[in-house]
VMD Tcl script that builds the backbone (N, CA, C; Angstrom):
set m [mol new atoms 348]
animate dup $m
set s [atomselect $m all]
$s set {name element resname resid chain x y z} {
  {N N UNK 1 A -45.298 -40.792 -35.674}
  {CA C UNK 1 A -46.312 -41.613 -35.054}
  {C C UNK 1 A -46.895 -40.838 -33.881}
  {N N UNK 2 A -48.434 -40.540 -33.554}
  {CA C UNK 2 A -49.106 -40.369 -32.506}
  {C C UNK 2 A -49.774 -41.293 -31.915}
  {N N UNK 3 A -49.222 -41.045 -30.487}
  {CA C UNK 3 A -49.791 -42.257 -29.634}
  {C C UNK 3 A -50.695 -41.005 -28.433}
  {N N UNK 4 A -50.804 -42.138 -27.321}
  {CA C UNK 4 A -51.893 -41.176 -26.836}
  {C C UNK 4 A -52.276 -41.572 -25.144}
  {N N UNK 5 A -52.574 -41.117 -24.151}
  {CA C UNK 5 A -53.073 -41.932 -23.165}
  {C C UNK 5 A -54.200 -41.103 -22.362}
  {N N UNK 6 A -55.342 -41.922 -21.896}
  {CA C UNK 6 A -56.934 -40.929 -21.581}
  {C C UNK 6 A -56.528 -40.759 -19.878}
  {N N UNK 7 A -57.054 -40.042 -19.784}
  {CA C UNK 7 A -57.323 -39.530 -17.995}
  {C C UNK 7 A -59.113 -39.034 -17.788}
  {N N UNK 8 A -59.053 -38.863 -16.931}
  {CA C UNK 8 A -60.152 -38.559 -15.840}
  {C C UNK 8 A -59.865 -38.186 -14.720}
  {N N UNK 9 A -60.774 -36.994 -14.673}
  {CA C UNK 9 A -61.232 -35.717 -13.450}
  {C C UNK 9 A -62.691 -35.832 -12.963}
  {N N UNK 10 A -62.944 -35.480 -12.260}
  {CA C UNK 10 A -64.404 -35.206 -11.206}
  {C C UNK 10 A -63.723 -33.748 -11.039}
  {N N UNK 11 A -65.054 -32.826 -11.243}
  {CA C UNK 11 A -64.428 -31.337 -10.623}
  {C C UNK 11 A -65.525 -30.436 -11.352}
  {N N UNK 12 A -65.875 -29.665 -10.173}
  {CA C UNK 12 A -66.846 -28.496 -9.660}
  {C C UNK 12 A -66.553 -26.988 -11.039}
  {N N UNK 13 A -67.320 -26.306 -11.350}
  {CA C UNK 13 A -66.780 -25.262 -11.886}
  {C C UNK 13 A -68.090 -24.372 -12.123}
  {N N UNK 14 A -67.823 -23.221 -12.464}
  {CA C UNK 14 A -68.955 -22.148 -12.910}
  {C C UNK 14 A -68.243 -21.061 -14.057}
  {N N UNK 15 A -68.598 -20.403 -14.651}
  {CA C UNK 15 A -68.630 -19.913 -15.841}
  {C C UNK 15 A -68.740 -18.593 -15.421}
  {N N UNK 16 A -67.711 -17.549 -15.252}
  {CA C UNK 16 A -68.227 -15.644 -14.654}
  {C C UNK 16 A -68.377 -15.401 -15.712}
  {N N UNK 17 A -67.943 -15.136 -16.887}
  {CA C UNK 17 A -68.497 -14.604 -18.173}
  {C C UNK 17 A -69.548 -14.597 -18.781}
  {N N UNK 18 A -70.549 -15.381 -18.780}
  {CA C UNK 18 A -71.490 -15.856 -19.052}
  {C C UNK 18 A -72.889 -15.196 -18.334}
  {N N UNK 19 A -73.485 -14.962 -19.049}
  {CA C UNK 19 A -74.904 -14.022 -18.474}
  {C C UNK 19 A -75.484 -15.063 -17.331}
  {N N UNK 20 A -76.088 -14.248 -16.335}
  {CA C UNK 20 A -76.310 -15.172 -14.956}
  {C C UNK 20 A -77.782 -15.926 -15.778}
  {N N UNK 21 A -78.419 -15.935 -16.578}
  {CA C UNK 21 A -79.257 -16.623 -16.836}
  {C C UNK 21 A -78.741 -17.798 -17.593}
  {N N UNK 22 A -77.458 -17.727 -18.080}
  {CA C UNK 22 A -77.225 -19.293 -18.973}
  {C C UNK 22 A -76.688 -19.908 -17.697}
  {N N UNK 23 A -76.986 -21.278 -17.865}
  {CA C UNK 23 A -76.766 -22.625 -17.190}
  {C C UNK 23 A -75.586 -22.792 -16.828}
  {N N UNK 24 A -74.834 -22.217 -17.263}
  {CA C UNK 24 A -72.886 -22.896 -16.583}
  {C C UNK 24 A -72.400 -21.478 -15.809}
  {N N UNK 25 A -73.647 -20.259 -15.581}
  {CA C UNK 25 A -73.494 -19.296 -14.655}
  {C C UNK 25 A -73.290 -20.554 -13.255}
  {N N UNK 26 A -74.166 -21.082 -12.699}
  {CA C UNK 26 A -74.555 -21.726 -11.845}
  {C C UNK 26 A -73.185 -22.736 -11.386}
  {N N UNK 27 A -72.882 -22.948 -10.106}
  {CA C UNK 27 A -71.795 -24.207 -9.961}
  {C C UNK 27 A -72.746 -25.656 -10.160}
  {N N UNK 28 A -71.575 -26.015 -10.624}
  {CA C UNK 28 A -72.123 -27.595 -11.572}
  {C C UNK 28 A -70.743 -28.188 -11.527}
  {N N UNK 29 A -70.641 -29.815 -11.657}
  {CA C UNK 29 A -69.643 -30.516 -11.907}
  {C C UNK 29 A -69.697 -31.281 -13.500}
  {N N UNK 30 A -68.860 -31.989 -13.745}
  {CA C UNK 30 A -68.509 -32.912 -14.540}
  {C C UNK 30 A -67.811 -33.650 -14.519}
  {N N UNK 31 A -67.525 -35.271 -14.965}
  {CA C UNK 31 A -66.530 -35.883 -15.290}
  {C C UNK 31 A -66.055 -35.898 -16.485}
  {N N UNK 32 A -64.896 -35.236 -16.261}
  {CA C UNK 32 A -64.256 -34.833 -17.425}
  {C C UNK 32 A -62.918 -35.694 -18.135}
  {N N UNK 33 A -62.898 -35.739 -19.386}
  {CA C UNK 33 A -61.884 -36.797 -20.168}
  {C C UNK 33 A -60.917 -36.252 -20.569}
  {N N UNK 34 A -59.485 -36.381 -20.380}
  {CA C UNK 34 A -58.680 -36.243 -21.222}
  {C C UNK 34 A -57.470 -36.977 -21.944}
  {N N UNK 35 A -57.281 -36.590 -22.853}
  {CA C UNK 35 A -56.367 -37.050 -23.794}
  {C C UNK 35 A -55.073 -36.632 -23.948}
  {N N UNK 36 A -53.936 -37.144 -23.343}
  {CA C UNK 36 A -52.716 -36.760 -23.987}
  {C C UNK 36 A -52.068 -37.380 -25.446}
  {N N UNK 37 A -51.887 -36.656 -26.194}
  {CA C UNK 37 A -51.357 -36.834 -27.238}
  {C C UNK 37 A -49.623 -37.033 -27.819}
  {N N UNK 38 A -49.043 -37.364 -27.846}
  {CA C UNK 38 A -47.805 -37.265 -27.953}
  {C C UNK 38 A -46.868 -37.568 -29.020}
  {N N UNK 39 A -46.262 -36.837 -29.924}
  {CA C UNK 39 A -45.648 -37.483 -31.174}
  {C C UNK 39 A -43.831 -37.972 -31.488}
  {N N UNK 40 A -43.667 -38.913 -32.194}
  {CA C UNK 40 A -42.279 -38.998 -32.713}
  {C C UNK 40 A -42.046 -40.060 -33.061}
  {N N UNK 41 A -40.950 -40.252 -33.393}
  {CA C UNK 41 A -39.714 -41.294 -34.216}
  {C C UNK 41 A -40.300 -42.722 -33.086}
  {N N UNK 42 A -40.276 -43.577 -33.581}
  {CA C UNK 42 A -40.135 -45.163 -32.639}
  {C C UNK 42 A -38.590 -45.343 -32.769}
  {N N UNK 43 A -38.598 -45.234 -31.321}
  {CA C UNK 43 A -37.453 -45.943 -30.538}
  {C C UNK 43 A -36.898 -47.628 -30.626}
  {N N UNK 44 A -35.798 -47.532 -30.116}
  {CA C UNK 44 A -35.502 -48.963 -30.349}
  {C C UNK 44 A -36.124 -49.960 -29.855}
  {N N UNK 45 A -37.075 -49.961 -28.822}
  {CA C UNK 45 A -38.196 -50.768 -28.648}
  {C C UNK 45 A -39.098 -51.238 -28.874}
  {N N UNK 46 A -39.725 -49.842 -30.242}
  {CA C UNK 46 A -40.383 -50.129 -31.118}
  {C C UNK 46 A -41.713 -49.102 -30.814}
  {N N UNK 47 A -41.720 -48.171 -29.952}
  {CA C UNK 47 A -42.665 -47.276 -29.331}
  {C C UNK 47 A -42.028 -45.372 -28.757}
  {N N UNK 48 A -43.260 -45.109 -29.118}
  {CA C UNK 48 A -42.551 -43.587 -29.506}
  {C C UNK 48 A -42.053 -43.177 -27.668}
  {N N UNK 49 A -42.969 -43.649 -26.491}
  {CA C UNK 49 A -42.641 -43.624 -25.057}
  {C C UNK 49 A -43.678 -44.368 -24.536}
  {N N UNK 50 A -43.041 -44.939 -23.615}
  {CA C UNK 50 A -43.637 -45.916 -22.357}
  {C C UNK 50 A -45.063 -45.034 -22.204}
  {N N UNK 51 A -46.115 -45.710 -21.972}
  {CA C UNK 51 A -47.541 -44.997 -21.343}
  {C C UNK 51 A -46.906 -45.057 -20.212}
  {N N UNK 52 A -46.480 -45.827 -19.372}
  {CA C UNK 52 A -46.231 -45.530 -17.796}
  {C C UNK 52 A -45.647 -44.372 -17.795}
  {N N UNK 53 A -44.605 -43.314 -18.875}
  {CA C UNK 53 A -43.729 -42.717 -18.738}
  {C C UNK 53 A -44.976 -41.567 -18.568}
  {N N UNK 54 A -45.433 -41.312 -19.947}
  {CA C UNK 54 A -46.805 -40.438 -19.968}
  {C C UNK 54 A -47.695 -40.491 -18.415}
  {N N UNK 55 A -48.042 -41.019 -18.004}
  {CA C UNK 55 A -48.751 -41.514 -17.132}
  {C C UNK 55 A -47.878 -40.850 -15.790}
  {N N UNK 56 A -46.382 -41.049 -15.483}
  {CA C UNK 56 A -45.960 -40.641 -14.394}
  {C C UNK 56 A -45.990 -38.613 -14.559}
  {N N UNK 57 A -45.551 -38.693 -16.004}
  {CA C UNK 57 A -45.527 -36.915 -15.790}
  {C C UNK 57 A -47.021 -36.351 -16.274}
  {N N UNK 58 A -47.760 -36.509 -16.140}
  {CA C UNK 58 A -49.408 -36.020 -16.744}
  {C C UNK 58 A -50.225 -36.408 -15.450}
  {N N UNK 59 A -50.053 -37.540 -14.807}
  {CA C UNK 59 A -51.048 -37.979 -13.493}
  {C C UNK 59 A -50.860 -36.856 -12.528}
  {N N UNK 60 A -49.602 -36.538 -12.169}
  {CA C UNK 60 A -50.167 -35.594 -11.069}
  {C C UNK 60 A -50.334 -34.162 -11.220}
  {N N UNK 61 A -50.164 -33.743 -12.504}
  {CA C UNK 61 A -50.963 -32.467 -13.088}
  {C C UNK 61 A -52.319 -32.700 -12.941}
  {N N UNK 62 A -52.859 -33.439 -13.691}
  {CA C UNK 62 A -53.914 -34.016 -13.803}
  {C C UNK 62 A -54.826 -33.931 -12.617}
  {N N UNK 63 A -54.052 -34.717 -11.449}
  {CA C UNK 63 A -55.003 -34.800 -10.133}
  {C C UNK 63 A -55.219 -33.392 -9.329}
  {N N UNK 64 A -54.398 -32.673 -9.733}
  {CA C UNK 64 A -54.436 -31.377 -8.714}
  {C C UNK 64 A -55.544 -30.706 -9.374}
  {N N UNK 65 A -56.337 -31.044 -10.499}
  {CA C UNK 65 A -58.259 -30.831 -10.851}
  {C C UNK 65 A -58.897 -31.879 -10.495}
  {N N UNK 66 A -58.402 -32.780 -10.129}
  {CA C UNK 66 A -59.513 -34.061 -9.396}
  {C C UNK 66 A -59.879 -33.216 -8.453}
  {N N UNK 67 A -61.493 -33.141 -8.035}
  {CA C UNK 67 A -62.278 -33.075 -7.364}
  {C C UNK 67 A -61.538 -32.019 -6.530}
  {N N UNK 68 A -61.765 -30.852 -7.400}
  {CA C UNK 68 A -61.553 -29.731 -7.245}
  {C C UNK 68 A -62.617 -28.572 -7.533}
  {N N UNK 69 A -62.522 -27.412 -7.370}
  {CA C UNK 69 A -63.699 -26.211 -7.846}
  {C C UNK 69 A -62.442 -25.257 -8.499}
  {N N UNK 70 A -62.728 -25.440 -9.436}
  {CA C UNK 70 A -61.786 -25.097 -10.649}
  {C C UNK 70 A -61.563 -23.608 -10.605}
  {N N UNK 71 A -62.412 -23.002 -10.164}
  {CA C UNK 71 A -62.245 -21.391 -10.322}
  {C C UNK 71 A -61.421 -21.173 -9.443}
  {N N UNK 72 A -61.233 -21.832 -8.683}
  {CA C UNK 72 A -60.340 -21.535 -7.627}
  {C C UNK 72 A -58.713 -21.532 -7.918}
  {N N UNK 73 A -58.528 -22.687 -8.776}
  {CA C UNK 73 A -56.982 -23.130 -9.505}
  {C C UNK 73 A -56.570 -21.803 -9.949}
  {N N UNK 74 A -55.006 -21.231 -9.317}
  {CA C UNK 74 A -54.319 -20.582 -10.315}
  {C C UNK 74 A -54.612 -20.610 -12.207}
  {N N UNK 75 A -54.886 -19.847 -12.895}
  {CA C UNK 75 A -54.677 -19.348 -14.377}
  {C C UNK 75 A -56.337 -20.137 -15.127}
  {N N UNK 76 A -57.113 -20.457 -13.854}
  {CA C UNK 76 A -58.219 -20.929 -14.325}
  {C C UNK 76 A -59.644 -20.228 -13.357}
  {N N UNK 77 A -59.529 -19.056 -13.697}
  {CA C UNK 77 A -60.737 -18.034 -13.172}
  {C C UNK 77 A -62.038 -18.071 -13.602}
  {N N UNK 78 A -61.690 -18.481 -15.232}
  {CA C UNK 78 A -62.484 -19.086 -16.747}
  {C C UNK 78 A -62.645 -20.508 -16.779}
  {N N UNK 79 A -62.842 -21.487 -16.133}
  {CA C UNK 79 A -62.710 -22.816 -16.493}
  {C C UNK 79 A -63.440 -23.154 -17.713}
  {N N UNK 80 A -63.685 -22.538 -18.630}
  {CA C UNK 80 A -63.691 -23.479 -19.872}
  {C C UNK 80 A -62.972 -24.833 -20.100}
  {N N UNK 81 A -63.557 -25.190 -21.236}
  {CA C UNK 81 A -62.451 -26.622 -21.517}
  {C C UNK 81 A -61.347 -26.397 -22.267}
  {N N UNK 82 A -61.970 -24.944 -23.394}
  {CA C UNK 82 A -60.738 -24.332 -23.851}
  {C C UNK 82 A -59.953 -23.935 -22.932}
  {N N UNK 83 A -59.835 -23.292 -21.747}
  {CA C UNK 83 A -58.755 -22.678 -20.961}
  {C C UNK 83 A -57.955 -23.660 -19.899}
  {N N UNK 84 A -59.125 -24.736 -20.246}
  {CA C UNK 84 A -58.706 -26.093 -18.978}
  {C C UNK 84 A -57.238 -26.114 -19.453}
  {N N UNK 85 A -57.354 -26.653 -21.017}
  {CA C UNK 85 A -56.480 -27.475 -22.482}
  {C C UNK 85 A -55.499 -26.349 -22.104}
  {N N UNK 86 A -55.675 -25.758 -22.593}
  {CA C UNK 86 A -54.329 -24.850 -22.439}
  {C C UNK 86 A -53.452 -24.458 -20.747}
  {N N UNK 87 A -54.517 -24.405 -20.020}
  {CA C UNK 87 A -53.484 -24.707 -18.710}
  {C C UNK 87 A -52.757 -26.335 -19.018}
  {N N UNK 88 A -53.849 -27.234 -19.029}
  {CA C UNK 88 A -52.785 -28.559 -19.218}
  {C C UNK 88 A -51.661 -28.611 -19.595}
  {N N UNK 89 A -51.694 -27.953 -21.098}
  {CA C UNK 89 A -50.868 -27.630 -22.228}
  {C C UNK 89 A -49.674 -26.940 -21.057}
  {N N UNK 90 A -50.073 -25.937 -20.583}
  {CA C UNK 90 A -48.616 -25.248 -20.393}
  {C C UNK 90 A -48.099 -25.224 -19.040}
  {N N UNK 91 A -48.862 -26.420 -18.186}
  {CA C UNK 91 A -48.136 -27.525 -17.160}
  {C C UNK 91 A -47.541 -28.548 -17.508}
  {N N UNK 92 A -47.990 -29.061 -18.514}
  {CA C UNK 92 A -47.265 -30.578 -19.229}
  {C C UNK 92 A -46.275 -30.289 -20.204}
  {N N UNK 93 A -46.077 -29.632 -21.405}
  {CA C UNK 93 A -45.740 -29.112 -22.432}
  {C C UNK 93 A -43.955 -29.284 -21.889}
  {N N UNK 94 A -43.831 -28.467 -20.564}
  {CA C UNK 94 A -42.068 -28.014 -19.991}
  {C C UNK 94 A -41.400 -29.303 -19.685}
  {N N UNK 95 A -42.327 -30.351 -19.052}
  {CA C UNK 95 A -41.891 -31.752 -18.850}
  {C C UNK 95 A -41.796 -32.738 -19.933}
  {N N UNK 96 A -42.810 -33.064 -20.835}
  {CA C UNK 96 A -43.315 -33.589 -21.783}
  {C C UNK 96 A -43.268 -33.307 -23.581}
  {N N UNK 97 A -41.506 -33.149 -23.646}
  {CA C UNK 97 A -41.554 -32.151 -24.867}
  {C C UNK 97 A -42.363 -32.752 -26.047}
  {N N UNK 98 A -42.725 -33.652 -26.167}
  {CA C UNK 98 A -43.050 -34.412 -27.668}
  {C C UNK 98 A -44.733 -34.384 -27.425}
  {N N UNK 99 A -45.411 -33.527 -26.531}
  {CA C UNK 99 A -46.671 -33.258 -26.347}
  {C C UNK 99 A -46.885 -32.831 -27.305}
  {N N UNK 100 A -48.307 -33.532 -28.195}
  {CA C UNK 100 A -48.579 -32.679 -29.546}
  {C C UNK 100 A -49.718 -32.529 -29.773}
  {N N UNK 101 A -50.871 -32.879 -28.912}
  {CA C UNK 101 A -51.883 -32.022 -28.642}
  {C C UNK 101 A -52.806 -33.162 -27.222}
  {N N UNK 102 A -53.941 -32.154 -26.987}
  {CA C UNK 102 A -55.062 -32.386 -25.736}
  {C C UNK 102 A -55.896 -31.947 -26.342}
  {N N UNK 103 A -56.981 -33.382 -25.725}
  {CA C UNK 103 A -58.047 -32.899 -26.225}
  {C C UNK 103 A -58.708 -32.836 -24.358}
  {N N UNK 104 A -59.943 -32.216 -24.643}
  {CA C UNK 104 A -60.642 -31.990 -22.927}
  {C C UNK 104 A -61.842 -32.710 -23.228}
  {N N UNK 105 A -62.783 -33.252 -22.856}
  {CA C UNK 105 A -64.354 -33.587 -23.328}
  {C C UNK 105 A -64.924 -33.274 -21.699}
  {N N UNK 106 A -65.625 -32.371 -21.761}
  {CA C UNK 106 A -66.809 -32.034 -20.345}
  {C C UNK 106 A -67.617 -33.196 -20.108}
  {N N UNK 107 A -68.491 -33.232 -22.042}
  {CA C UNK 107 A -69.372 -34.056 -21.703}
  {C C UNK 107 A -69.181 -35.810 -22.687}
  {N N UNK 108 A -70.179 -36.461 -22.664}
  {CA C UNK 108 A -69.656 -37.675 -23.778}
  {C C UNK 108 A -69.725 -36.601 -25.122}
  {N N UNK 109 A -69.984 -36.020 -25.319}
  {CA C UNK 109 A -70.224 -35.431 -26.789}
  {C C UNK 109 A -69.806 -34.190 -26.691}
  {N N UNK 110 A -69.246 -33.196 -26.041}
  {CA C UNK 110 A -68.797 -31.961 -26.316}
  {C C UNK 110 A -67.587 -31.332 -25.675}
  {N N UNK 111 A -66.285 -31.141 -26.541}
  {CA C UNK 111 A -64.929 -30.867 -25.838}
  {C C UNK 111 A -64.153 -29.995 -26.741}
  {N N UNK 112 A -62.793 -29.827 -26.640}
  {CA C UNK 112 A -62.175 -29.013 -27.187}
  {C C UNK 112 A -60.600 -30.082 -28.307}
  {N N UNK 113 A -59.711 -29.717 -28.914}
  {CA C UNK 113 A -58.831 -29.945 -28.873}
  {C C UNK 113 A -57.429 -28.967 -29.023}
  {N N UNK 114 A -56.519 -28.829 -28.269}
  {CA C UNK 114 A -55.289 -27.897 -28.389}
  {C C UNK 114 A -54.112 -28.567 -29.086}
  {N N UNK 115 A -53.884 -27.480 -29.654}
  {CA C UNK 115 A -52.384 -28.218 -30.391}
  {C C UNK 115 A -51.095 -27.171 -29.790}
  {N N UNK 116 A -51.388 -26.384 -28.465}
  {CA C UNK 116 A -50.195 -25.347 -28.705}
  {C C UNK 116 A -50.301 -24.169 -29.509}
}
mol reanalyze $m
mol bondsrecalc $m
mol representation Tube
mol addrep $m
């Protein structure tokens, strides 16, 4: 069984790779969505883990990109959404073993998903 719980970020970023004439050269923000994913067996309660449980180990990963300028974050020089996902991934992943994928969305319509 996959269950799942959404978050939200506010946070600043710019794009160095990217030729100074495309648009995400420039600093720009977004509110950004994410998704933890999480899989396994139902427990004797009848649920694979508490959302509060999800929620206590993912929230404050999570916030340390709230309303932040992302280039700045350790292992995120690149803030893509691909590189966001995978930092998530391998801040949450050591706490959160039954993590089984993230998805990132920048915008309502355009994001990534990681499986590890």
């Amino acid at each position: 069984m996959i269950i799942y719980k959404d978050f939200t970020f506010e946070a600043a970023h710019k794009l160095p790779l990217v030729p100074d004439t495309h648009k995400c050269s420039k600093l720009h923000g977004h509110s950004f969505q994410v998704r933890i994913s999480v899989e396994g067996d139902l427990n004797n309660l009848g649920w694979v883990i508490d959302y509060a449980d999800i929620k206590l180990t993912c929230g404050p990963i999570i916030e340390e990109l709230d309303h932040a300028y992302l280039n700045e974050l350790p292992g995120l020089k690149n803030p893509t959404s691909e590189n966001i996902a995978v930092w998530l991934w391998d801040s949450i992943k050591p706490k959160l073993v039954i993590l089984s994928e993230i998805e990132v969305k920048e915008t309502c319509n355009t994001g990534c998903i990681y499986r590890g």
